[in-house]
C-alpha positions in Angstrom: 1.8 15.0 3.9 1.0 14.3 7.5 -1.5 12.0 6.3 0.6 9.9 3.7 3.2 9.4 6.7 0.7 8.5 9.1 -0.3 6.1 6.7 2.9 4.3 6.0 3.8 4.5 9.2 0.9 2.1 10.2 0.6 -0.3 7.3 4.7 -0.6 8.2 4.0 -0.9 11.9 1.3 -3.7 10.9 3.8 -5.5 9.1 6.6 -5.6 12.0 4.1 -6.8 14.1 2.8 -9.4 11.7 6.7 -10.8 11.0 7.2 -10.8 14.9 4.1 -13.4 15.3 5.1 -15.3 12.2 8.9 -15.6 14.3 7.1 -16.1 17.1 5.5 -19.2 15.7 8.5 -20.2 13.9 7.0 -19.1 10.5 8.5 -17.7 7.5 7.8 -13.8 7.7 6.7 -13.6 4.3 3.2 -15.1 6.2 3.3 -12.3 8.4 3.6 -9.5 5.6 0.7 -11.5 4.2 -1.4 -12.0 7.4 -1.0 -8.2 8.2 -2.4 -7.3 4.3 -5.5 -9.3 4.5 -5.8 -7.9 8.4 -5.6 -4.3 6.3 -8.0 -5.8 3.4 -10.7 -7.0 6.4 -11.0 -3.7 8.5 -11.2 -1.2 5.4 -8.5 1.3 6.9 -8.7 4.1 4.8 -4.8 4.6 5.9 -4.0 1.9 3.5 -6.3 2.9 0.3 -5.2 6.8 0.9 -1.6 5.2 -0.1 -2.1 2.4 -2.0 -0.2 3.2 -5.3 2.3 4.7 -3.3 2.7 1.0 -1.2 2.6 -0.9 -4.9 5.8 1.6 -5.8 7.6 0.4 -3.2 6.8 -3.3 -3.4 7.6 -3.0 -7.0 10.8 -1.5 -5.8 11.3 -4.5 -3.6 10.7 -6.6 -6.3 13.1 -5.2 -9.1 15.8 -5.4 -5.5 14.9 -9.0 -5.7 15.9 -9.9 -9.0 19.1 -7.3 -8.5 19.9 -9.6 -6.3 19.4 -12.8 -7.8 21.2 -11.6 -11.3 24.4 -11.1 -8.8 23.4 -14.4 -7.2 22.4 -16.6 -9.7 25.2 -16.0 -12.7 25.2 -17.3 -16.0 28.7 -19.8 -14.9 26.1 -21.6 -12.6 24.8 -23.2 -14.9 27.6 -25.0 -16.6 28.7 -26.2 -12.9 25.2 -27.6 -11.7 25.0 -30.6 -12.0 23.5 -33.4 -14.2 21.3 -34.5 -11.1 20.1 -31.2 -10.4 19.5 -29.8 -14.0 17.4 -33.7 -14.6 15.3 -33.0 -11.1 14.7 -29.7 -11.4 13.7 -29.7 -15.0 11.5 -32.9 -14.7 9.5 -31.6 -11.6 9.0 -28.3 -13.3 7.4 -30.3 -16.5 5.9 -32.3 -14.4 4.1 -30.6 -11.4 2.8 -28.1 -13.9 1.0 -30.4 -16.4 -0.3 -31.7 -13.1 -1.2 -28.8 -11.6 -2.8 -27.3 -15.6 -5.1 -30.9 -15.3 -5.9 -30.3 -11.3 -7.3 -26.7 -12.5 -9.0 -27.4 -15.6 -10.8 -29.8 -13.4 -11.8 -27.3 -10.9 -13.0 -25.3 -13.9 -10.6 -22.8 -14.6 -10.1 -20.9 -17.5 -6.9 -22.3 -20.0 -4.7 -19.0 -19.3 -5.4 -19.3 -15.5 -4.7 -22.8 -15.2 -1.8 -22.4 -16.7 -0.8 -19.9 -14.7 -1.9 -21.7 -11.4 0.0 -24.7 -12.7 3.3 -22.9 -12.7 3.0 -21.3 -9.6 2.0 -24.7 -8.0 5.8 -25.5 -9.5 8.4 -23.5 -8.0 9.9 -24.0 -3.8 11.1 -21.0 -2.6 15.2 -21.0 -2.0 14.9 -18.1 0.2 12.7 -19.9 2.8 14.5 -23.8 2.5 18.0 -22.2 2.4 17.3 -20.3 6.0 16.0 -23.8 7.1 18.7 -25.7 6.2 21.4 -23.2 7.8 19.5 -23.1 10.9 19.6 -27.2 11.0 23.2 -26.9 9.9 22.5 -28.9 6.3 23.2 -27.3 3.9 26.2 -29.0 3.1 24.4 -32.3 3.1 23.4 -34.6 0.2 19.9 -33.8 0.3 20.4 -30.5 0.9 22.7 -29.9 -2.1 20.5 -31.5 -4.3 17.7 -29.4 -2.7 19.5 -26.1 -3.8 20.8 -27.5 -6.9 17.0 -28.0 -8.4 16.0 -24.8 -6.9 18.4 -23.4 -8.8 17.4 -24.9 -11.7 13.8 -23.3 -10.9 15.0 -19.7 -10.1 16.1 -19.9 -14.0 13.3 -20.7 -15.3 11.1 -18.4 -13.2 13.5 -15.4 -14.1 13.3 -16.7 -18.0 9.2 -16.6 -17.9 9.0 -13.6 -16.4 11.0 -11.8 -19.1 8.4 -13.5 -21.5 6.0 -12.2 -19.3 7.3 -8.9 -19.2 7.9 -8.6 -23.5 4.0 -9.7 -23.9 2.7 -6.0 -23.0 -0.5 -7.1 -21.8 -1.6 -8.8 -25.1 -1.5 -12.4 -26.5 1.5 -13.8 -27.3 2.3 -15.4 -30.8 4.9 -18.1 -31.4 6.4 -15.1 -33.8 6.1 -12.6 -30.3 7.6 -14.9 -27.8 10.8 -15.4 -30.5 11.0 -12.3 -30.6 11.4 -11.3 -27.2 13.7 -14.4 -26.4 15.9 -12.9 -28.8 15.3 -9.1 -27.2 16.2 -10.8 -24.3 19.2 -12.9 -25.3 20.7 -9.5 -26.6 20.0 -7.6 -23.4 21.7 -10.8 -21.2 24.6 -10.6 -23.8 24.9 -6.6 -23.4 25.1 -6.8 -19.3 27.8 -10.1 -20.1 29.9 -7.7 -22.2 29.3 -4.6 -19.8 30.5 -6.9 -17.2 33.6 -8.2 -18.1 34.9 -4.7 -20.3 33.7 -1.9 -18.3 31.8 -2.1 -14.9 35.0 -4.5 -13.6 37.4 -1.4 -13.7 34.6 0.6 -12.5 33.3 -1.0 -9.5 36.8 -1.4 -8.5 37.2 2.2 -8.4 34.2 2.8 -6.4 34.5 -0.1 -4.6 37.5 2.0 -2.0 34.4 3.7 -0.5 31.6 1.2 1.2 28.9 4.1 0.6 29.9 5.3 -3.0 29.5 1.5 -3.5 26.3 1.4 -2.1 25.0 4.3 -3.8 26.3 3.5 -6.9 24.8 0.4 -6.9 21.1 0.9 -6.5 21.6 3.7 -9.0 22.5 1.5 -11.6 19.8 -1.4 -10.6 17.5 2.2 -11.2 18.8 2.6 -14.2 19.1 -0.4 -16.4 15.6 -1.1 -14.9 14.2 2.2 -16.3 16.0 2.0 -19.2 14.4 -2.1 -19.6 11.2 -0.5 -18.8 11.0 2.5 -21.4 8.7 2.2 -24.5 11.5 1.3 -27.0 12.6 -1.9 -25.3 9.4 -2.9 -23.5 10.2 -5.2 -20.7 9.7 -4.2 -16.9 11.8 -2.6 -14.6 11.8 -5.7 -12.5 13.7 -7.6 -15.3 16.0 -4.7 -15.5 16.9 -5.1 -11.8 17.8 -8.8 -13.0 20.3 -7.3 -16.0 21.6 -4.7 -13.6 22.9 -7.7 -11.0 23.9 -10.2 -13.8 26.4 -7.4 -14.8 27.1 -6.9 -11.6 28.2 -10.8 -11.2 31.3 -10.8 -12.1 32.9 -8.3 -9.7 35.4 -8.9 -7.0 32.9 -6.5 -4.9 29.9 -8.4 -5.4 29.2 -10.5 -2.6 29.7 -6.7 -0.9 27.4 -5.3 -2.7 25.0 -8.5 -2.1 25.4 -8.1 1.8 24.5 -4.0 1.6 21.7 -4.4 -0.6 20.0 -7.5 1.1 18.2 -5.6 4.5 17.1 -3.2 1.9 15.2 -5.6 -0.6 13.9 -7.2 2.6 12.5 -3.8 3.8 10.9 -3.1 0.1 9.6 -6.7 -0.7 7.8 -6.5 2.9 5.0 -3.7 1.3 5.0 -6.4 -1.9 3.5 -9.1 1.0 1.5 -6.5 2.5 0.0 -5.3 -0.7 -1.1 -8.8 -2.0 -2.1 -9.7 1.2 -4.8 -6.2 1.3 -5.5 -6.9 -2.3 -7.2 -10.1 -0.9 -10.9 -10.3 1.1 -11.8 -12.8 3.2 -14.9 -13.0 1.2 -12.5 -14.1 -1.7 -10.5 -16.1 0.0 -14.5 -18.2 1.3 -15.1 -18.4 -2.5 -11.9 -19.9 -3.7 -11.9 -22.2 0.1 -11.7 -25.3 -1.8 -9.7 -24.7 -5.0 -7.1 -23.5 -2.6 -7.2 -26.1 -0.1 -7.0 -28.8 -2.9 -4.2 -27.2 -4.7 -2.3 -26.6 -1.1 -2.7 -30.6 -0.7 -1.4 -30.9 -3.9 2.1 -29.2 -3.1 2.6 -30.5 0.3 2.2 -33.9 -0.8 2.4 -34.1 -4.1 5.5 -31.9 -5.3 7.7 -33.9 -2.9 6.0 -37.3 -4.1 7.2 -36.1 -7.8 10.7 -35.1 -6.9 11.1 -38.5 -4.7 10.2 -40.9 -8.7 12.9 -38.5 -10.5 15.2 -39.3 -7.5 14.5 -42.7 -7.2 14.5 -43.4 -11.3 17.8 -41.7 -10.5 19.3 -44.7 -7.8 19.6 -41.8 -4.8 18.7 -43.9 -1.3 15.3 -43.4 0.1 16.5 -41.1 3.1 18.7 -38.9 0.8 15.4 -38.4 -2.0 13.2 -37.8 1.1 14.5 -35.4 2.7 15.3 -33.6 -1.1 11.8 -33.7 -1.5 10.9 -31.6 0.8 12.1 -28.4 -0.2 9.2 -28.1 -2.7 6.3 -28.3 -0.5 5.6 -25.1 -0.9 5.9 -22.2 -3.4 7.4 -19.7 -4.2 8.0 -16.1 -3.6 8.4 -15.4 -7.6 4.9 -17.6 -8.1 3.4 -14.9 -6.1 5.3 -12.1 -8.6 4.7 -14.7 -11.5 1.1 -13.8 -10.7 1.2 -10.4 -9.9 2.5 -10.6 -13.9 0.3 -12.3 -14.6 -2.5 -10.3 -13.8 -1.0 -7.7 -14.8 -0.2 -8.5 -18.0 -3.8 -9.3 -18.7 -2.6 -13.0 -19.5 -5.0 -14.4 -16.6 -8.1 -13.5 -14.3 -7.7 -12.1 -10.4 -8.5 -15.1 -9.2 -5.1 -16.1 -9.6 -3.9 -14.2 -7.1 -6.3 -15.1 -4.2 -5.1 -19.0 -5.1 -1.8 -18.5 -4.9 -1.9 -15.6 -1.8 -3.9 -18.5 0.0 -1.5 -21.5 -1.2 1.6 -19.7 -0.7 0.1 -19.4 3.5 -0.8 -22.5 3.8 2.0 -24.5 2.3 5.1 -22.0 3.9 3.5 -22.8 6.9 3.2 -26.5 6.6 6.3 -26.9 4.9 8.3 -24.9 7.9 7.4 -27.3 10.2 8.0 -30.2 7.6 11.4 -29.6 6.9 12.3 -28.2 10.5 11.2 -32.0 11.9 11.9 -34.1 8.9 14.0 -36.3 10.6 11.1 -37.8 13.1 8.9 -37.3 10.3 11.0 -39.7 8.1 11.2 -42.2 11.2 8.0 -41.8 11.6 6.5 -42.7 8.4 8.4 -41.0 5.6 10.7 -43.8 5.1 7.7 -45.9 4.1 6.4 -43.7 1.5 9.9 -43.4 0.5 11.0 -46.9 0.0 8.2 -47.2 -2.8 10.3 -45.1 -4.8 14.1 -46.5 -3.9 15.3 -48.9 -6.7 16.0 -52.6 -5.1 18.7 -53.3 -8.0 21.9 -51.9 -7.9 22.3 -48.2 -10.4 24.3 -46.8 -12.5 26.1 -44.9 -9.4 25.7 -47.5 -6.4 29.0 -49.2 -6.5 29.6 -53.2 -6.2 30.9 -52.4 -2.8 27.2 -51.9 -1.6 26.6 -55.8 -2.2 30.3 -57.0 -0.5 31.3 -57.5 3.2 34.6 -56.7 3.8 36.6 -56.6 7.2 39.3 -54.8 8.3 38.7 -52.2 5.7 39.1 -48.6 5.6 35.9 -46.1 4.8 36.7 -43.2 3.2 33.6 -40.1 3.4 34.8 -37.6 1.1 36.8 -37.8 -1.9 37.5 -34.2 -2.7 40.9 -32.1 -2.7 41.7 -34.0 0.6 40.0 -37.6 0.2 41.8 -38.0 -3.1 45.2 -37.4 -1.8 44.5 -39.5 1.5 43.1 -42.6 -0.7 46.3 -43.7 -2.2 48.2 -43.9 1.0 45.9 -45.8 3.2 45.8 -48.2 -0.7 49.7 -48.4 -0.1 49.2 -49.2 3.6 47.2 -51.9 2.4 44.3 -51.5 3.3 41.2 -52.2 1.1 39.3 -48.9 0.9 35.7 -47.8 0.5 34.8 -44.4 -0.4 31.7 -42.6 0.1 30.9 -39.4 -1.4 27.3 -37.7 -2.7 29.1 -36.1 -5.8 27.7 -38.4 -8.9 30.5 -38.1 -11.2 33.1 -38.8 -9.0 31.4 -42.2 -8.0 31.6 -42.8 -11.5 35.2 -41.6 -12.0 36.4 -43.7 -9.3 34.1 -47.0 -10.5 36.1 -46.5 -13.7 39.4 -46.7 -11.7 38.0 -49.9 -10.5 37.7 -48.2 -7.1 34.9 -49.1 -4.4 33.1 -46.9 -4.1 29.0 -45.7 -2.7 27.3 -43.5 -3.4 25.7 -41.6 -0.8 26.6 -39.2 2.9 27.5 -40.0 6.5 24.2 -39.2 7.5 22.3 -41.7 5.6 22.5 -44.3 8.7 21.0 -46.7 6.4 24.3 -47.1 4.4 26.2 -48.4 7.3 25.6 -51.9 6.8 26.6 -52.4 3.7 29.8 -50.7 4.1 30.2 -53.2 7.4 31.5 -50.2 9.3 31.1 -52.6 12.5 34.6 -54.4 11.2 36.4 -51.4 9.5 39.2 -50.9 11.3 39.5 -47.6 9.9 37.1 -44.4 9.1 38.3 -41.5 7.6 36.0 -38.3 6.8 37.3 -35.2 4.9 33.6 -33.4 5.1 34.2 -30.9 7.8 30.3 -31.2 8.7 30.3 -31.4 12.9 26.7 -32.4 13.1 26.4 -35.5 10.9 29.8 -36.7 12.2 28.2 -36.3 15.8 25.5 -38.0 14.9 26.9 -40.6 12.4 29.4 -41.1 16.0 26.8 -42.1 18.3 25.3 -44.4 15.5 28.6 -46.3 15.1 28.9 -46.7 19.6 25.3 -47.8 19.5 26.1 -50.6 16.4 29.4 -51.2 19.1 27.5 -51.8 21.9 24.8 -54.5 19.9 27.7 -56.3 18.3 31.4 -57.5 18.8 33.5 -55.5 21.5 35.9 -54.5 19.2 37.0 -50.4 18.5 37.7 -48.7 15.2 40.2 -45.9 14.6 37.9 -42.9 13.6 39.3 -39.8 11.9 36.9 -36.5 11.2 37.5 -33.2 10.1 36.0 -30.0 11.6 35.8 -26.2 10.2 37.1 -24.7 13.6 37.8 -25.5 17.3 34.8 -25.5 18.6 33.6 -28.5 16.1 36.5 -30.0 16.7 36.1 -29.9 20.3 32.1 -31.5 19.9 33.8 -34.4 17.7 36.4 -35.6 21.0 33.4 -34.9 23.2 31.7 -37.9 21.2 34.0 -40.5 20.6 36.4 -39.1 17.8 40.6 -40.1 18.1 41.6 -37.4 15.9 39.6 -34.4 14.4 41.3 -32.8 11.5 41.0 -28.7 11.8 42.9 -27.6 8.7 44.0 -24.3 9.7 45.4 -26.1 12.7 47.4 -28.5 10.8 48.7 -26.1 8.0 49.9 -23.8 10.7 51.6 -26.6 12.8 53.4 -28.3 9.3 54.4 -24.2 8.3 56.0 -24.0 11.6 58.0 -27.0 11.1 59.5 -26.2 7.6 60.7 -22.7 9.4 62.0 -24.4 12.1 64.3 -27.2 10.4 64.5 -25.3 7.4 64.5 -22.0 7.5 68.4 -21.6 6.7 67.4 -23.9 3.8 66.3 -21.9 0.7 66.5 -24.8 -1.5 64.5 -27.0 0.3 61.7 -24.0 0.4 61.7 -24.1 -3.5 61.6 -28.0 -3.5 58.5 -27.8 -1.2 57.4 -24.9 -3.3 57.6 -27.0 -6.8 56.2 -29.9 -5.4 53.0 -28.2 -3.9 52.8 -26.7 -7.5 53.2 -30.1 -9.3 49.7 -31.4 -6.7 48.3 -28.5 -7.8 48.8 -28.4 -11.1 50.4 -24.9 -11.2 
């Protein structure tokens, strides 16, 4: 018993001190988990083989935690509100990339099961890693970034929907007849947890849900559960794709973003001994054989998987920054390639050497694409623009607005046409001024176009818009999207255009989340930052104050606020 401990004890130490360099370097930690296994795999510590199945249990367990998750996560509505533009990117590229990726192998000489295996792990980004990235440059709100998150939506599907193929195959070949079948096993299941969902675990969790630990508990027992019950002989999928049923009927409940927030440092802890396992099931003498296949194939994601994503942008008419900078968040792959493999191997659907690819791809490209995507800004400047502008349509698209080719003056730009835009539009039209609204959402462009509204397509931080909207004569510029960092920025862009043109001063208007954004927006030029806490609070206090003897003027207010809202 000693022993065992001991022995976790150090492959786990390993690991902490292999996620602490990757931080240190500013790399993804997954690296680290990695870096520490094939540490384990070079030395031969008999600490590590003494306990092996016991470390493949609980990376399993971190694995089926994973999917737990992502059911909760990732629920069925999601895909009704993505979006045409992310559903058409993230498909394409995932067609794409993998034929790509099936030729690049063949040509290397690999096997037709492998290479199709290596091709679709070549496809997918991994969300995890480019949605930490994004929050830490404060972008996720973005254009690019939502379409970034939109198609690696799209892939998280599909990479969920083969590995329940993968899981129904049993480690034989799969017929047409076989893979039917288990879609339709598999459409049942999904329909079962739907059904649980909505007529039984609702009530449930609610009543479990007054006590944070019963909730807890209750939880990862029934993730356990459904994924033994998936993995028993009589259904005959895994216990990972149980963990994926257990969340999805988990989705629906008012307590599962709770649950999400309890559950999350435990997957973490699991999925690190997932890392560390394929890492030590690697040798470095391996990893010399397959130097070149890898290397190739990492080259291919880095630069090619972006270079993909940036045509289906561009045949889509986004700008060259926006499709850019959305590129990037599939330069390199994905966690579930890695588990896709593992599968895989598994399975007995594709050789080893699989794994040491994919092991060696997935360090090299996280790597690269950290530092990517953390400087993609100079790197755009630098050179990216270039390499984007051969994809950027010179004619004007089905969503780049008339307004792009006209020069107004005097004008008012509108950033933002949501809840707030929409309402503000119309009164600055019966001021009389001639407006221009920006927004990144393609069917409102195309709404609005209808109206005969100008309107562009495109974000405040695409610099490269200014021009045509002439924001150098606007006399107005409004911007609903409460987003401190690209107003700063798109701020200092419109006092530099100031300073190399006419000497005269527009009336800017932004919109922060809280006081200290709206603080950084006056520190840079703005007249009036919206916070709309602020501004409810100050218009309550005034309806009280004139009005609070006034009962009918309350239900006025109150009828007309439901009329906006359609109530």
């Amino acid at each position: 018993m000693t022993d065992v401990f001991g022995g976790l004890a150090g492959v786990l130490g390993l690991a902490a001190v292999g996620g602490v360099a990757a931080k240190a370097l500013k790399q993804p930690a997954i690296i680290g988990y990695l870096a520490a296994g094939l540490l384990i795999s070079a030395s031969g510590w008999r600490g590590y083989g003494n306990n092996e199945q016991i470390i493949r249990l609980l990376g399993t367990m971190g694995v089926t935690l994973l999917l737990f998750l992502a059911g909760m996560e990732l629920p069925l509505s999601e895909l009704r509100r993505m979006g045409k533009v992310s559903l058409i990117t993230g498909i394409c590229q995932i067609i794409i990339t993998s034929l790509v990726g099936w030729g690049i192998s063949r040509i290397l000489g690999f096997g037709p099961a492998e290479s199709v295996f290596l091709g679709i792990g070549l496809t997918f980004g991994s969300t995890i890693l480019v949605i930490k990235l994004l929050s830490e440059k404060g972008e996720t709100q973005s254009l690019h970034g939502k379409i970034a998150m939109g198609y690696l939506l799209v892939q998280d599907f599909v990479a969920i929907g083969l590995l329940v193929v993968l899981a129904g195959t049993n480690g034989g070949q799969a017929t047409l007849i076989d893979i039917v079948l288990i879609a339709v096993k598999a459409a049942a299941m999904t329909a079962g947890a739907v059904w649980l969902s909505e007529k039984v675990l609702k009530q449930a969790v609610d009543y479990l849900g007054e006590s944070t630990e019963t909730l807890f508990i209750s939880s990862i027992g029934w993730c356990l559960a459904v994924a033994a019950i998936a993995a028993s002989p009589w259904v005959g999928f895994s216990v990972e794709i149980g963990g994926f049923l257990a969340g999805l009927s988990l989705a629906a409940t008012v307590e599962h973003a709770q649950i999400i927030s309890r559950v999350r440092p435990l997957r973490d802890f699991f999925l690190t001994w997932f890392f560390v396992s394929m890492g030590a099931g690697v040798t470095l003498s391996q990893i010399g054989r397959m130097w070149l296949p890898s290397l190739i194939m990492s080259v291919y994601v880095i630069a090619g998987n972006p270079l993909i994503v940036m045509a289906i942008l561009g045949a889509l008419g986004y700008r060259k920054r926006t499709m850019f900078m959305a590129s990037l968040a599939v330069g390199q792959i994905s966690e579930f390639s890695l588990i896709l493999a593992v599968g895989a191997v598994a399975a007995k659907q594709a050789g080893s050497e699989i794994l040491i690819i994919l092991t060696t791809v997935a360090m090299i490209t996280m790597t690269t694409s950290a530092y990517v995507i953390t400087h993609a800004e100079k790197i755009y400047k630098s050179f990216g623009s270039k390499i984007a502008d051969l994809f950027e349509k010179k004619q004007s698209s089905n969503i780049t607005s008339e307004a792009e080719q006209s020069m107004p003056e005097n004008h008012a730009v509108l950033f933002g046409h949501n809840r707030m835009g929409s309402i503000i539009r119309p009164a600055l039209e019966r001021l009389g001024f001639e407006v221009i609204v920006v927004d990144f959402n393609p069917a409102v462009i195309e709404k609005l176009k209808q109206q005969n509204i100008n309107a562009v397509f495109g974000d405040m931080a695409d610099h490269e818009l200014f021009q045509s909207l002439n924001l150098e004569k606007a006399k107005l510029v409004v911007s609903t999207v409460p987003d401190a960092t690209d107003e700063a920025q798109f701020l200092e862009e419109l006092s530099g255009s100031r300073k190399k043109s006419l000497p005269r001063r527009q009336t800017v208007i932004l919109t922060a989340r809280d006081t200290e954004g709206a603080k950084t927006l006056y520190r840079v030029g703005a007249d009036y930052v919206l916070v709309p806490h602020l501004v409810g609070g100050e218009y309550l206090a005034g309806i009280l104050e004139k009005h609070i003897s006034d009962a009918d003027f309350i239900t006025r207010e109150g009828k007309r606020h439901r009329g906006m809202i359609g109530a």
